[in-house]
C-alpha positions in Angstrom: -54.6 43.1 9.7 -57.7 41.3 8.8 -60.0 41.2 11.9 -62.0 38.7 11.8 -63.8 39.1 15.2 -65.5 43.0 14.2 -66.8 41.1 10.9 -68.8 38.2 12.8 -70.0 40.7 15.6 -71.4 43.1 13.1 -73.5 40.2 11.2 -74.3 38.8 14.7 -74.2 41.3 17.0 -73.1 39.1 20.2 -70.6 35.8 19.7 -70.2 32.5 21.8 -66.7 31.3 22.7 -66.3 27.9 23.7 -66.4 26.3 26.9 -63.8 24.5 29.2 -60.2 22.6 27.6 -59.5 20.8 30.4 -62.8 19.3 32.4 -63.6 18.0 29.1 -60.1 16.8 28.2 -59.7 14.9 31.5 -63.1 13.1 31.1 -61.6 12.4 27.6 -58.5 10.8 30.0 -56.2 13.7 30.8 -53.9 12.5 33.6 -53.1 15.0 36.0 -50.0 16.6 35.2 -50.1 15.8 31.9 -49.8 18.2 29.3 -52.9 18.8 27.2 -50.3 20.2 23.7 -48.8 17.1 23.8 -52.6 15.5 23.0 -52.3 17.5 19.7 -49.8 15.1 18.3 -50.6 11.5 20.3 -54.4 11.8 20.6 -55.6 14.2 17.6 -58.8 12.4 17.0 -59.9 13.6 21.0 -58.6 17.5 20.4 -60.8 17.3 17.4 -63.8 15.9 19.3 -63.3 18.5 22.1 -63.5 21.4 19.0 -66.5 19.5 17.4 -68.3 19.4 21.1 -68.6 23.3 20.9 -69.0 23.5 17.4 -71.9 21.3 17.8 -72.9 23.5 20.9 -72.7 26.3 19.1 -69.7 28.1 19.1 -68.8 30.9 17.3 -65.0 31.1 18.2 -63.0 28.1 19.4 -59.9 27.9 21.3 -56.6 26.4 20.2 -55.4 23.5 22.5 -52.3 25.6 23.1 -52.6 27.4 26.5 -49.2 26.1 28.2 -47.5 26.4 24.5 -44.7 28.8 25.3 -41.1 26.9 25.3 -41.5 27.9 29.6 -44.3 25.9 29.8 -43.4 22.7 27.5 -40.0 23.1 29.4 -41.9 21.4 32.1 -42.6 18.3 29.7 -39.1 18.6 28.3 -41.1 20.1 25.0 -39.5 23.3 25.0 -37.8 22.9 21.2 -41.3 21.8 20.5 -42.9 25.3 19.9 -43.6 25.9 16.8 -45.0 22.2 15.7 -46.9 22.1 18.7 -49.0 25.1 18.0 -49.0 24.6 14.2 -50.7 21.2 15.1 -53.4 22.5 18.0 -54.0 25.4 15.1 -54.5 22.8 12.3 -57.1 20.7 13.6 -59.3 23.8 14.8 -58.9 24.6 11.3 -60.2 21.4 10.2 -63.1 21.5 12.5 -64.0 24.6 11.8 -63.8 24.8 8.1 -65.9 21.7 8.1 -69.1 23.7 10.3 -71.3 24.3 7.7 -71.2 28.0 9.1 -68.5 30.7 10.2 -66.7 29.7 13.2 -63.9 31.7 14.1 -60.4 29.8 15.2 -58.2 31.5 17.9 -55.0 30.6 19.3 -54.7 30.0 22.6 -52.1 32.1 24.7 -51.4 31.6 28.0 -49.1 33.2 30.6 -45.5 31.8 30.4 -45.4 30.6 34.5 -42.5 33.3 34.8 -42.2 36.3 36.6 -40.8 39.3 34.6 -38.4 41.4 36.0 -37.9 43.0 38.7 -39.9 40.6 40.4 -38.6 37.6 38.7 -35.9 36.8 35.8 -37.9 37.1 32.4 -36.7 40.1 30.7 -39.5 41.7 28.9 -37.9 41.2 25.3 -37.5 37.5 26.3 -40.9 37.3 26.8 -41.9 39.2 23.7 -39.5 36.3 21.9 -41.0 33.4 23.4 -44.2 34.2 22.9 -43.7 35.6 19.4 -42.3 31.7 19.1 -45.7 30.2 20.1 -47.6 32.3 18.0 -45.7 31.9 14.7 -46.9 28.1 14.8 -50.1 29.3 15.7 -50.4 31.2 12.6 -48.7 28.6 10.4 -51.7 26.1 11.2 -54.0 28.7 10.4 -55.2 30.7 13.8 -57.0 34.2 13.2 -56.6 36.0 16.1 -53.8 35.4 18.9 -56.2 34.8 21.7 -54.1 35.9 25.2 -55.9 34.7 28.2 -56.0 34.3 32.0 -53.4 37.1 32.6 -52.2 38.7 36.0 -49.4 41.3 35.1 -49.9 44.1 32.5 -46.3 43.9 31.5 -46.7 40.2 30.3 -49.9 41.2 28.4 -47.7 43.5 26.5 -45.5 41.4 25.8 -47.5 38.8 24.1 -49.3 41.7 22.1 -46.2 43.3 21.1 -45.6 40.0 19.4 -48.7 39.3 18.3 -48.3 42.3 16.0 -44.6 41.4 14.8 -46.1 38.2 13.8 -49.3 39.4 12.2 -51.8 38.4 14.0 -54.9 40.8 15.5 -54.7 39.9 19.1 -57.5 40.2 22.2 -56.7 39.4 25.5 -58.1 38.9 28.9 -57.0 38.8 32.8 -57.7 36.7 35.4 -59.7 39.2 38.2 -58.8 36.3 41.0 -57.3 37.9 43.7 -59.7 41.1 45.7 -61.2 41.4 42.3 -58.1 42.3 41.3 -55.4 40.0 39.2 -52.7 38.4 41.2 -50.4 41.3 40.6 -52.7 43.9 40.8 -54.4 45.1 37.9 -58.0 46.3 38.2 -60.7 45.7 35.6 -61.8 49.0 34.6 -57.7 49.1 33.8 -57.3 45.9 31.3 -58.4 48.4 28.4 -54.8 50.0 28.9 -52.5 47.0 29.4 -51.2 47.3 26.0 -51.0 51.1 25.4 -47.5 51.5 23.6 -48.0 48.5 21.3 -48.5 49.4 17.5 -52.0 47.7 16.9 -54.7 47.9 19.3 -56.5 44.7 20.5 -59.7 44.0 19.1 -61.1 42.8 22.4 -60.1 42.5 25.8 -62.2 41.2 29.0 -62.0 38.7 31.2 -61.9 34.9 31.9 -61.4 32.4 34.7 -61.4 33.9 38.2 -63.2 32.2 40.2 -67.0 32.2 39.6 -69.6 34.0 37.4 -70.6 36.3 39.6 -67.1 37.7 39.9 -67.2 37.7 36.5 -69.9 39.8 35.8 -68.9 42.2 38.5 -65.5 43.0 36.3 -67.5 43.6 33.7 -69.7 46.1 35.0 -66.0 47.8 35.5 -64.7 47.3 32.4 -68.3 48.3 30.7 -68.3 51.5 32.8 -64.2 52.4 32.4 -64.6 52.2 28.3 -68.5 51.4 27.0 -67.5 51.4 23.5 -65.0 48.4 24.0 -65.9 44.9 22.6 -65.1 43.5 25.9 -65.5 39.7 26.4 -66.4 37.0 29.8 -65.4 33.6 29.7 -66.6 32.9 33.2 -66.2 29.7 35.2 -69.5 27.3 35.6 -70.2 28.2 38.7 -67.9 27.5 42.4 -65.3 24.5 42.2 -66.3 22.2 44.7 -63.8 19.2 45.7 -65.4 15.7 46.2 -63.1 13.7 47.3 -60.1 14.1 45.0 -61.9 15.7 42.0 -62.6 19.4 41.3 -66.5 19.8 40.5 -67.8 22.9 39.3 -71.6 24.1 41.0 -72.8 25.7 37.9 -75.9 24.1 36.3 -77.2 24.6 32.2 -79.5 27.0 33.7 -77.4 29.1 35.9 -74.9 29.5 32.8 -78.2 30.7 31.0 -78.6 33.5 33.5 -74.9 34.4 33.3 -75.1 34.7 29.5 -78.3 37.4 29.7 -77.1 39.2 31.9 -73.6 38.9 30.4 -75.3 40.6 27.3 -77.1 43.4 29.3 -73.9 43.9 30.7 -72.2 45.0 27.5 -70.4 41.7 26.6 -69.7 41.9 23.2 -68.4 37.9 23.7 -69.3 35.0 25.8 -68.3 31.8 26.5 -67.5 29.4 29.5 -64.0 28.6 31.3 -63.9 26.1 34.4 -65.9 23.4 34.4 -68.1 24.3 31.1 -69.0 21.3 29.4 -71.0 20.7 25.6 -74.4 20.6 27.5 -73.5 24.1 29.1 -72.7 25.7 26.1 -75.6 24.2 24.5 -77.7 26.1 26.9 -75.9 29.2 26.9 -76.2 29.3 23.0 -79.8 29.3 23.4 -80.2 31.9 25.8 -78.1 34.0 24.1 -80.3 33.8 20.5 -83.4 34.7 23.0 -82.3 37.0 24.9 -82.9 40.6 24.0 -80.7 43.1 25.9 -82.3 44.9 28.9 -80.9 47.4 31.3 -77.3 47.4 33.0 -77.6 45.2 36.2 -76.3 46.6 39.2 -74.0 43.8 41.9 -77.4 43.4 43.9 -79.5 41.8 40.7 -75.9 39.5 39.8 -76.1 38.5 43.3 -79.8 37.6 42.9 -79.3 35.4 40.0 -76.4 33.8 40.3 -75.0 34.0 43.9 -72.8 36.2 46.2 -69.4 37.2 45.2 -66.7 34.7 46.0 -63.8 36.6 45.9 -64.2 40.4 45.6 -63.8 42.6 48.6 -66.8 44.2 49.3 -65.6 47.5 50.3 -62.8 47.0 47.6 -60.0 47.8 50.4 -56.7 45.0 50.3 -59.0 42.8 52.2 -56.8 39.3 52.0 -58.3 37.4 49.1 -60.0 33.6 48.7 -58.0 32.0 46.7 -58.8 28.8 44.4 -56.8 26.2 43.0 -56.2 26.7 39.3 -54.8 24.8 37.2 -52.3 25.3 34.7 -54.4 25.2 31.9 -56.9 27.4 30.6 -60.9 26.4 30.5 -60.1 23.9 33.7 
């Protein structure tokens, strides 16, 4: 399989992902509750402004509105024989935007967890995961995705999953976990363990990491593990903007353009290979962080103490890593929140 992500890397070294789906969709009018994959079909011309904000900003690779676009997810929005048309569309009109950049701009399809527990701990048999997701990413691939993009995981099992069937379809695949929960996912999984997730599957991802979590401190502390556990890995952070704050009843996110400047150099000393934004990451973030990554020339490793100094305390990493009980956040169902 063609893999796109290698080829821009090598000609540029370090790549920007986008920024946030929804903070920017629900100051484009997202209602709560409200499923962003139906936007791909009723309000188009607003998916293809929110691809065109970061292609402006400067993205290199841009997300698929398709997160929740497994049949468990639009079952919610009574979507679920939706699948394949709904991911064809969110596919089609990153296509568009990106073809029309005037420069190489990679387009990956969004894939998020299904909301189900796999068995034993839940009723999702593994091969029914595989099948759904393998659902998903066919219309992904019909509207033109390059890479199945597999993000803000907790179990390994359901990682594997959606690589196994990003390979029957045909697609490269990267994926990343959600280090939430004691600097740990929610069940369990470790960063300097995410390069192993999907050992057994036939191709190999051609980038794993991290996104979401909480803030970008955490962030950058999993990828000091990751770095450390496999240093030759193209390993990617897409960290939240900063700490979500509520004022009154809206989620606000703390991070400023210069704070998400910070993240992205010491992202790249780090050993990032790609960065972007999740939570709260607007156009004007991304703008920023776009410049300080073409300035930036790549220093030492930073130890926890200079992440701290930058950017803040941890937020949700025990700091003797014991099973201290974790802070836990509201996330929403969506990716890039």
């Amino acid at each position: 399989m063609t893999n796109p992500i290698d080829q821009l890397i090598a000609e540029k070294g370090v790549l920007l992902a986008d920024g946030a789906t929804g903070t920017n969709l629900f100051a484009m009018g997202l209602e709560a509750g409200e499923a962003p994959e139906m936007w791909n079909e009723s309000a188009p011309e607003k998916i293809t402004a929110l691809h065109q904000g970061f292609v402006d900003s400067g993205a290199d690779i841009i997300l698929t509105n398709s997160f929740g676009g497994t049949r468990h997810r639009l079952k919610l929005h009574n979507a679920q024989d939706r699948v394949f048309e709904l991911n064809k569309k969110a596919a089609e009109i990153a296509c568009d935007v990106a073809a029309n950049a005037g420069r190489r701009v990679i387009v990956a399809g969004s894939v998020g967890p299904t909301g189900e527990l796999l068995v034993p701990l839940g009723a999702l048999t593994y091969d029914e995961a595989v099948e759904a997701f393998a659902e998903q990413i066919e219309g992904l691939k019909a509207g033109g995705a390059e890479v199945a993009w597999i993000e803000t995981m907790s179990a390994p099992d359901e990682i594997r999953a959606a690589a196994e069937a990003a390979v029957r379809v045909g697609l490269p695949y990267t994926f990343t976990g959600s280090f939430d929960t004691a600097g740990k996912t929610m069940m369990g999984l470790h960063p300097k363990d995410i390069h192993g997730a999907a050992d057994g599957v036939a191709e190999a991802a051609v980038a794993v990491g991290a996104n979401c979590g909480v803030g970008a401190s955490d962030i950058l502390s999993s990828l000091l593990d990751m770095a450390a556990a496999k240093p030759d890995a193209t390993i990617i952070v897409k960290g939240n903007c900063g700490i979500p704050e509520f004022r009154g009843d809206q989620i606000h996110y703390s991070g400023t353009p210069e704070l998400m400047c910070d993240y992205v150099r010491l992202a790249i000393d780090g050993g990032a290979k790609i960065i972007g934004g999740c939570c709260g990451t607007s156009f004007e973030h991304l703008k920023a962080m776009r410049q300080a990554l073409d300035t930036h020339q790549k220093q030492a490793t930073p130890d926890l103490a200079k992440i701290v100094e930058k950017i803040g305390p941890l937020r949700n990493k025990a700091a003797d890593n014991s099973n201290a009980a974790p802070r836990r956040t509201r996330r929403s169902r969506m990716s890039g929140t």
